[in-house]
N, C-alpha and C positions, 0 to 999 in steps of 0.2 A: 420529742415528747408528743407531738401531735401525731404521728407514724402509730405507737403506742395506746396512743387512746382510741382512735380510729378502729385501728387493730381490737382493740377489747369490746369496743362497741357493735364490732361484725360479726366476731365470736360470739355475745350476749345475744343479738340477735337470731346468730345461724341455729346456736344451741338453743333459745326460746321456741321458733320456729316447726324443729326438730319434734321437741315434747309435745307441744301443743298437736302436732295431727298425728301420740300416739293414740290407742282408743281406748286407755285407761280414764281414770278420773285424777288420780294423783299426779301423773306426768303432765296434765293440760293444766292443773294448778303450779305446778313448779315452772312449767313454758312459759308461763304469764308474767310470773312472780320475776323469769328473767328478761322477758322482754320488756317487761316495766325497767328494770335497773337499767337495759338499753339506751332506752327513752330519757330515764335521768342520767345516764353518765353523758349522753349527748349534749340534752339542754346545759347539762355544767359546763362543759367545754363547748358551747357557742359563744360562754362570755369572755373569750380569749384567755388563754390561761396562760396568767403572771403568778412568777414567784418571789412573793415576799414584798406582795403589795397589797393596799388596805383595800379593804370593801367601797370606804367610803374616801371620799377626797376630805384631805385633812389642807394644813395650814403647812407648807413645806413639802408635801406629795409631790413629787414630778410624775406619777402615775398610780393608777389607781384600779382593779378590777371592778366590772360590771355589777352592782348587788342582785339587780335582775333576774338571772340565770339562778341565781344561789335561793331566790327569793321562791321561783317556780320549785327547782330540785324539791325543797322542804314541804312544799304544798301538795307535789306530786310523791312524796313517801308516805304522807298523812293518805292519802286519798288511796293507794295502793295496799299502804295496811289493810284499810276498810274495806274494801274491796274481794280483800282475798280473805278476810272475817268470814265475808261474806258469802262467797265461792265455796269455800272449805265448810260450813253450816250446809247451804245446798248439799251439795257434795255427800255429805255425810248423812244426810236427810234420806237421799236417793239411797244409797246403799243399804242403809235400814228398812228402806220399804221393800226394795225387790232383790236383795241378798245378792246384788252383782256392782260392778260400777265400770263396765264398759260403755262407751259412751254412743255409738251407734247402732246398738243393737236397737230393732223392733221392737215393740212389746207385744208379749203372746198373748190373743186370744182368751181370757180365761173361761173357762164352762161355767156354765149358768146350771142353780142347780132345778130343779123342776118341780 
């Protein structure tokens, strides 16, 4: 299990990684959007990942997952929505001003009129 999430977590990353330095607008929004899930599949499984055990210590639990890690994941999706609201508005801002949405190009010059 831990092989596997590992695994997914390198993929989510390599694949975020990838998008983010292409020089669209769209692809650095979706990079992000995976390297955020990265970051939360990580934090979830820092809390050692049991199966078919409570969040919380009950009465009779001989084990119990961390609520911790589950406590960040949810803070960190709230925060990641908002975030990429937020991105994607920019985003979209810029392409309506200057009819492009490459993300390193200069900006030309424009002629002053006289």
């Amino acid at each position: 299990m831990e092989l596997l999430i590992a695994s997914a977590v390198g993929v989510l990353t390599a694949a975020g990684i990838y998008m983010v330095l292409r020089l669209r607008t769209f692809p650095v929004i979706i990079g992000t959007s995976l390297l955020s899930y990265a970051v939360n599949v990580f934090l979830f499984a820092s809390g050692r990942l049991a199966m078919d055990a409570p969040p919380v210590l009950r009465d009779g639990a001989e084990r119990y997952t961390d609520p911790l890690p589950q406590a960040l994941v949810l803070t960190a999706i709230v925060i990641s929505f908002g975030m990429t609201a937020v991105v994607v508005i920019i985003a979209l801002g810029s392409w309506l001003s200057a009819d492009d949405d490459l993300v390193d190009r200069p900006a030309e010059p424009r002629e002053t009129a006289q």
